[in-house]
N, CA, C and O of each residue as an XYZ file, in Angstrom:
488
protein
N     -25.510    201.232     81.093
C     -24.877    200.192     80.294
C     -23.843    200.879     79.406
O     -24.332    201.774     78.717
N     -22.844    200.725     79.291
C     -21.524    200.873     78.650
C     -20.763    200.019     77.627
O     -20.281    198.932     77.947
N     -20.645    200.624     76.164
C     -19.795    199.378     75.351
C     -18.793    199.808     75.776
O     -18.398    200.968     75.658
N     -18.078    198.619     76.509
C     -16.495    198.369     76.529
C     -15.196    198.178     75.422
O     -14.022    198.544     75.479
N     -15.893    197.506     74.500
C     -14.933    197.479     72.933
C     -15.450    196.848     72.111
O     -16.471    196.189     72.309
N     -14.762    196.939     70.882
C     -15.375    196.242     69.779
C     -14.732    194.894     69.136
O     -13.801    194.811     68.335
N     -15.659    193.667     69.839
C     -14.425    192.601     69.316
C     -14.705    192.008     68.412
O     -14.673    190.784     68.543
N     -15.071    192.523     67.209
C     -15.216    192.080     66.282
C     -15.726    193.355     65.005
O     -16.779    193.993     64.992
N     -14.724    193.413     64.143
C     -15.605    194.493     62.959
C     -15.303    193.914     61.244
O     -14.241    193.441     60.840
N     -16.174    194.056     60.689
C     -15.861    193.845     59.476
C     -16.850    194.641     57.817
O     -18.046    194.829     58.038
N     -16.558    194.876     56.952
C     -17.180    195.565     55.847
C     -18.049    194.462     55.147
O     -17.603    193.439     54.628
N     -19.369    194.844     55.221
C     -20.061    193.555     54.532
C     -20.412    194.073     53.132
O     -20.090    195.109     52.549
N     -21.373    192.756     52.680
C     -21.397    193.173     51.015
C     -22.139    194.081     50.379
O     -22.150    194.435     49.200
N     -22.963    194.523     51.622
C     -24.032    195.418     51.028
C     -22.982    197.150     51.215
O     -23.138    198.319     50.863
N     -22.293    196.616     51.718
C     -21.682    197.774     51.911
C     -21.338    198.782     53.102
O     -20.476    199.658     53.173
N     -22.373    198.330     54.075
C     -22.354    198.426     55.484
C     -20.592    198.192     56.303
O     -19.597    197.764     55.718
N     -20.674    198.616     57.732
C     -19.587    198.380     58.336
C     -20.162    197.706     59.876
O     -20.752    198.283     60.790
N     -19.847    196.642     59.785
C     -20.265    195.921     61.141
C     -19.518    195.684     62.222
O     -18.453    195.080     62.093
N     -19.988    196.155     63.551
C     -18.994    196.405     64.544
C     -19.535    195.253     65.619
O     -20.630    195.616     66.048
N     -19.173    194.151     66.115
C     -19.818    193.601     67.050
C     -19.017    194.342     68.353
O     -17.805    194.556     68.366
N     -20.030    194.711     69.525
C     -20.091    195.152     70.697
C     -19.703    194.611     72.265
O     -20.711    194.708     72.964
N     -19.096    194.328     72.662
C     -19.085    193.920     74.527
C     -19.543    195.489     74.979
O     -19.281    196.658     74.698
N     -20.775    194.357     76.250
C     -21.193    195.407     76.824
C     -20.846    195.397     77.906
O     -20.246    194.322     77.876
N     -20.736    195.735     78.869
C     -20.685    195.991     80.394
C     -22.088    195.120     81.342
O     -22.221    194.656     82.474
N     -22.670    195.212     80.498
C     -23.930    194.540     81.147
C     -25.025    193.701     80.017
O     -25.285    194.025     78.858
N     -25.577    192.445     80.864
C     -26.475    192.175     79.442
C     -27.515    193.237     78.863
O     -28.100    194.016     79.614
N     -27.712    193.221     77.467
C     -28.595    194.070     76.754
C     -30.226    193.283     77.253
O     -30.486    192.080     77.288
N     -31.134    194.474     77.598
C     -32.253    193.888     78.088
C     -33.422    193.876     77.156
O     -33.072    193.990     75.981
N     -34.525    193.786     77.316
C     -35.774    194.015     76.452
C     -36.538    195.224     76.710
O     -37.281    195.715     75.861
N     -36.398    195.614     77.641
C     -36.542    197.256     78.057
C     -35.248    198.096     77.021
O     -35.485    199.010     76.232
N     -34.309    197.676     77.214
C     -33.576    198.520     76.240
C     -33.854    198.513     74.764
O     -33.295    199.290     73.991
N     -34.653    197.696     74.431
C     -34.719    197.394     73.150
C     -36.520    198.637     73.083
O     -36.829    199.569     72.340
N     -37.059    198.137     73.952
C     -38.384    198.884     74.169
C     -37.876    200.706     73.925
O     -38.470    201.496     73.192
N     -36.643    201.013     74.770
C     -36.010    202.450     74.716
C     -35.446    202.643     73.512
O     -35.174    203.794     73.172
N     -35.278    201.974     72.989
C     -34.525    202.564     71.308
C     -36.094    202.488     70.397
O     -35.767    202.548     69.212
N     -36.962    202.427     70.453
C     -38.161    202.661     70.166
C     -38.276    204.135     69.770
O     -38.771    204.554     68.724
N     -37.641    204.998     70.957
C     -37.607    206.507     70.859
C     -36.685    207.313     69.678
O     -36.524    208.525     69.533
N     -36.153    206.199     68.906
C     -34.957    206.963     68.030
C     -35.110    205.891     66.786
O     -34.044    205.706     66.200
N     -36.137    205.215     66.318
C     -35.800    203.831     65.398
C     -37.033    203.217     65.856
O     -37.669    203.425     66.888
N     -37.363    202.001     64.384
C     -38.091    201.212     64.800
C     -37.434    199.545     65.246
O     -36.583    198.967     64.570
N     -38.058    198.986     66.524
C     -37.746    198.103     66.857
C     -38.490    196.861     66.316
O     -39.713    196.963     66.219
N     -37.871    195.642     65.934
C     -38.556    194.515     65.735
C     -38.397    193.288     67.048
O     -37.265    193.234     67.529
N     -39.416    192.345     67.628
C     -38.843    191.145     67.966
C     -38.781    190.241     67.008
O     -39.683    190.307     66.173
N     -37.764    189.186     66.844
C     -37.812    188.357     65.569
C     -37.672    186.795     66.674
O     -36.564    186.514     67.130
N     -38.666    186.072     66.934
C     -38.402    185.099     67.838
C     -38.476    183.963     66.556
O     -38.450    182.750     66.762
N     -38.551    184.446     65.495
C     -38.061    182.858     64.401
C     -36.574    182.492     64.530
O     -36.029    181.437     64.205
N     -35.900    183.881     65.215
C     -34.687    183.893     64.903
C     -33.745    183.043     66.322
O     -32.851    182.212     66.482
N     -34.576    183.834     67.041
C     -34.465    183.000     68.585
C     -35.506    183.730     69.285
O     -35.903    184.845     68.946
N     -35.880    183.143     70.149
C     -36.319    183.457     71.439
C     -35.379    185.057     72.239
O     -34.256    184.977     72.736
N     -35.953    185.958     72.182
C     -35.479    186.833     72.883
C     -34.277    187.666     71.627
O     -33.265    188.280     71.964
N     -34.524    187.558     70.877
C     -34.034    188.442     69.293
C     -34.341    189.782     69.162
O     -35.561    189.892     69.040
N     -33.728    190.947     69.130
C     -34.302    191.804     68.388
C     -33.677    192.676     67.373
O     -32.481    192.847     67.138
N     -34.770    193.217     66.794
C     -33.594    194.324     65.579
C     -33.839    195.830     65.982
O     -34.940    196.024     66.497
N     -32.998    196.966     65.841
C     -33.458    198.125     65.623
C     -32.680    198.824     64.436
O     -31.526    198.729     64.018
N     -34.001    199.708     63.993
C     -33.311    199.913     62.930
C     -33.287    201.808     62.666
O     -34.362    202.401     62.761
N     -32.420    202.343     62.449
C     -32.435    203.800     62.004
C     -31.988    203.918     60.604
O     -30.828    203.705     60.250
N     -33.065    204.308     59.727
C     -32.691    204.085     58.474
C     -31.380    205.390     58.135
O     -31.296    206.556     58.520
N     -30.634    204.688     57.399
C     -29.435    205.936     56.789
C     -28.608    205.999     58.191
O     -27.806    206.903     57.956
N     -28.425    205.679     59.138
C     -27.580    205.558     60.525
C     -27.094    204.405     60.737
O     -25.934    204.455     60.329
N     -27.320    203.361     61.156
C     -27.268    202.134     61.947
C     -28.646    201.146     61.746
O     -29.650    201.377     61.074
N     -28.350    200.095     62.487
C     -28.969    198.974     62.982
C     -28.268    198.335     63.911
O     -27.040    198.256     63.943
N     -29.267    197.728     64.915
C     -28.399    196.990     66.202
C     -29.077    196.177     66.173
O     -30.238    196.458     65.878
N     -28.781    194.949     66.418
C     -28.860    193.160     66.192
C     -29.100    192.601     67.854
O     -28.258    193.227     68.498
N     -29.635    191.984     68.510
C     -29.217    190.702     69.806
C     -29.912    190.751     70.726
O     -30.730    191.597     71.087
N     -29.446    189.377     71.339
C     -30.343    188.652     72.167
C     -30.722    189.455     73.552
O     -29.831    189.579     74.392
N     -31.602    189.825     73.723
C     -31.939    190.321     75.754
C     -31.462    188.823     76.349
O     -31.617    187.628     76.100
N     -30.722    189.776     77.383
C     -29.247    188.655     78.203
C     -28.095    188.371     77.756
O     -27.323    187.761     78.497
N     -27.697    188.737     76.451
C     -26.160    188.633     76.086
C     -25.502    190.114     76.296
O     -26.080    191.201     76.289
N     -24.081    189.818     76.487
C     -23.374    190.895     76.783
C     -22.924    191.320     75.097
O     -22.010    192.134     74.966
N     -23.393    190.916     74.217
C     -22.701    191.858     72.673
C     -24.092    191.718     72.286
O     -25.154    191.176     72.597
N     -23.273    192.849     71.052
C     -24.805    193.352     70.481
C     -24.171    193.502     68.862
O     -22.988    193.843     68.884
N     -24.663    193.337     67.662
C     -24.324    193.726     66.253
C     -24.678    194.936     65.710
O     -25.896    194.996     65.542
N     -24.000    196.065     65.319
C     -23.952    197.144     64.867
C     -23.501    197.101     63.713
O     -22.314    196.945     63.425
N     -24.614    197.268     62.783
C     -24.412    197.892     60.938
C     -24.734    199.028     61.087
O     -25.795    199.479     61.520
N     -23.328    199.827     60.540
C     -23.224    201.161     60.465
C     -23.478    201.560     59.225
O     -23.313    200.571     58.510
N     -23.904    202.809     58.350
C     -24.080    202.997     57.305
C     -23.051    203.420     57.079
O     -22.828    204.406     57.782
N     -21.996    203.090     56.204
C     -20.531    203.515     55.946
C     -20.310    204.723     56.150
O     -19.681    205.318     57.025
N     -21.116    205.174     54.901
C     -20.824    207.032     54.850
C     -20.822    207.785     55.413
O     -20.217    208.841     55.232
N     -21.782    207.368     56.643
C     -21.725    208.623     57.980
C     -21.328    207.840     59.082
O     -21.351    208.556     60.083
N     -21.142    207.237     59.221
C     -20.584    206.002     60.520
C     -19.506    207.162     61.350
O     -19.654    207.210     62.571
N     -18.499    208.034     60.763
C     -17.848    208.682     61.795
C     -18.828    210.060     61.738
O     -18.267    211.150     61.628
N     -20.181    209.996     61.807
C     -21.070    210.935     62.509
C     -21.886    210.517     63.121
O     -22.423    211.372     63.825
N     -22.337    209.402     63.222
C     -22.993    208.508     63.537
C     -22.440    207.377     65.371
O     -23.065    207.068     66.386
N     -21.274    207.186     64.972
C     -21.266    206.017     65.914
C     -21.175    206.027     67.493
O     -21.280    205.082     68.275
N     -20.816    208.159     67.880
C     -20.882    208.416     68.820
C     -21.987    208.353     69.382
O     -21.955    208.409     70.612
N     -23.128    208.239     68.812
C     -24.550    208.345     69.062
C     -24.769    206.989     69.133
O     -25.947    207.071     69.483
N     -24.625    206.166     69.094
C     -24.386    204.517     69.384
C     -23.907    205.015     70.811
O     -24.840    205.150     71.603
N     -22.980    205.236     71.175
C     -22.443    204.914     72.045
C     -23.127    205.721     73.232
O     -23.186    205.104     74.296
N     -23.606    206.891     73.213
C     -24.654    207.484     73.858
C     -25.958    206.935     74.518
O     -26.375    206.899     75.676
N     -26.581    206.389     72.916
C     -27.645    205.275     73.063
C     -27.617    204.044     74.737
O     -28.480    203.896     75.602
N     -26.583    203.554     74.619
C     -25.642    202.733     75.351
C     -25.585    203.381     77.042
O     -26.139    202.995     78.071
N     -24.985    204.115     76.862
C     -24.389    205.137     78.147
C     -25.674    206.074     78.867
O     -25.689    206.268     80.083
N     -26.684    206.594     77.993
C     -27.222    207.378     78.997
C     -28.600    206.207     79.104
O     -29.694    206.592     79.516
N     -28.432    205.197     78.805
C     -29.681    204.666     79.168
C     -29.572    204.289     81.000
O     -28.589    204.145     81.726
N     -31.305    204.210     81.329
C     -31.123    203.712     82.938
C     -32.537    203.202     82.686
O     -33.576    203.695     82.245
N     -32.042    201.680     83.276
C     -33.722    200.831     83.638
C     -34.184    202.246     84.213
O     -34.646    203.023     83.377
N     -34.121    202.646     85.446
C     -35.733    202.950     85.645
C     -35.983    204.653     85.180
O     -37.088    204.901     84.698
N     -35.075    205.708     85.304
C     -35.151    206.815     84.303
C     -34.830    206.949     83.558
O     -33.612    206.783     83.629
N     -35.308    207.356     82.057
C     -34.540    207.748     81.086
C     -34.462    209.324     80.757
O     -35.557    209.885     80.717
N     -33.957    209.676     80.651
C     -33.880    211.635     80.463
C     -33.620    211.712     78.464
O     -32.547    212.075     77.982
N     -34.775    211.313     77.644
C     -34.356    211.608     76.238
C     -34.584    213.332     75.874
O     -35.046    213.582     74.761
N     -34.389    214.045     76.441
C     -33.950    215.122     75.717
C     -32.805    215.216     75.557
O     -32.565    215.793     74.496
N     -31.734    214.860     76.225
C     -30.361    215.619     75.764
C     -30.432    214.350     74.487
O     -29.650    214.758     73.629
N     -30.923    213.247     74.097
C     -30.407    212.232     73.116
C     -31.494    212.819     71.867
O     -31.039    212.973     70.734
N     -32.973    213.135     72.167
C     -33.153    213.980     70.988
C     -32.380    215.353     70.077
O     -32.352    215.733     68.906
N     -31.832    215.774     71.335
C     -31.219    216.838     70.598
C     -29.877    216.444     69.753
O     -29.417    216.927     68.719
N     -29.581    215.748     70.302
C     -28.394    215.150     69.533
C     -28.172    214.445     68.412
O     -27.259    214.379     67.589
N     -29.707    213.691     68.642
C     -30.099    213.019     67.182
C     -30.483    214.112     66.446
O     -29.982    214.091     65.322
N     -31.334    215.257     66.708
C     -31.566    216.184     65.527
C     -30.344    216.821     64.947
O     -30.193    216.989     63.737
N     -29.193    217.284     66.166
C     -28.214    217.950     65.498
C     -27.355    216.722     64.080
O     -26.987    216.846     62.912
N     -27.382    215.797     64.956
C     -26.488    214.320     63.644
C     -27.611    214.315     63.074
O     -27.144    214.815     62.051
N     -28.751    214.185     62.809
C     -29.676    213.972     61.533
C     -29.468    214.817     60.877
O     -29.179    214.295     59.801
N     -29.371    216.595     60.706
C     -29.092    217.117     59.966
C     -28.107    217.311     58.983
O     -28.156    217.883     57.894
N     -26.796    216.462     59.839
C     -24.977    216.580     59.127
C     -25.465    215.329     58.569
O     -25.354    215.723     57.409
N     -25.941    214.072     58.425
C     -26.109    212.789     58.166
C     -27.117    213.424     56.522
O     -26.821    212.966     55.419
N     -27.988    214.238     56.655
C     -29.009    214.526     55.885
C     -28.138    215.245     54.816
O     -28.309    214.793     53.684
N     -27.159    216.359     54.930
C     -26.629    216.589     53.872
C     -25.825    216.093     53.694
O     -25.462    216.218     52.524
N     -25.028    215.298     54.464
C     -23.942    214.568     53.716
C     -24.599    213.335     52.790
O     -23.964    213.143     51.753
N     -25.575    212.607     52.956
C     -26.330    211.640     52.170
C     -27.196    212.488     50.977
O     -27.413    212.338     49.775
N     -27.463    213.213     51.755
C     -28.664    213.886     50.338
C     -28.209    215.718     50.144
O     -28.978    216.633     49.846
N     -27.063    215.779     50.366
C     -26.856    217.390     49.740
C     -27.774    218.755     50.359
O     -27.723    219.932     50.001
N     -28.730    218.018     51.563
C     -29.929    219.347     51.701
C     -29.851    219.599     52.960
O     -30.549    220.483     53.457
């Protein structure tokens, strides 16, 4: 699955930067099950039927429905240009039926660390 572009972005009030997504393919519930490995996932079916959230605290959050082709991305401002390539990774190396998360752990540890001192100095 591949984001194709971003048709929609805007700065919200909390301070966040929100990027809405086109994907190449609909976002599934297995994919939502795979970001499990990097974040915690919620289903929110008050919200709709087939809703979900994920959330990486101090990184992102991704928003939407399993079967739509966009998805909502709140970026955490401050690191968003360390951050959003790893969105897009998230995206790209996923596969319904293998997933290979080592090369995406390592990548999250190397950006958790630049994310860690640039937010907290350590």
């Amino acid at each position: 699955m591949r984001i194709l572009r971003s048709v929609r972005h805007k700065v919200c009030a909390d301070g966040s930067f929100m990027k809405e997504f086109l994907l190449d393919a609909p976002v599934t519930e297995e994919f939502f099950s795979y970001l499990k490995h990097f974040g915690s996932v919620e289903s929110l079916p008050n919200v709709g039927e087939g809703f979900f959230k994920f959330e990486k605290p101090d990184w992102f959050s991704i928003k939407g429905f399993a079967g739509d082709t966009t998805v909502e991305v709140r970026f955490k401002k401050e690191v968003m240009d360390l951050t959003v390539d790893f969105v897009y990774s998230l995206f790209a190396l996923y596969r319904e039926e293998t997933v290979d998360l080592s090369v995406l752990k390592q990548r999250e540890q190397a950006i958790g660390e630049r994310v860690r001192k640039h937010l907290h100095g350590k």
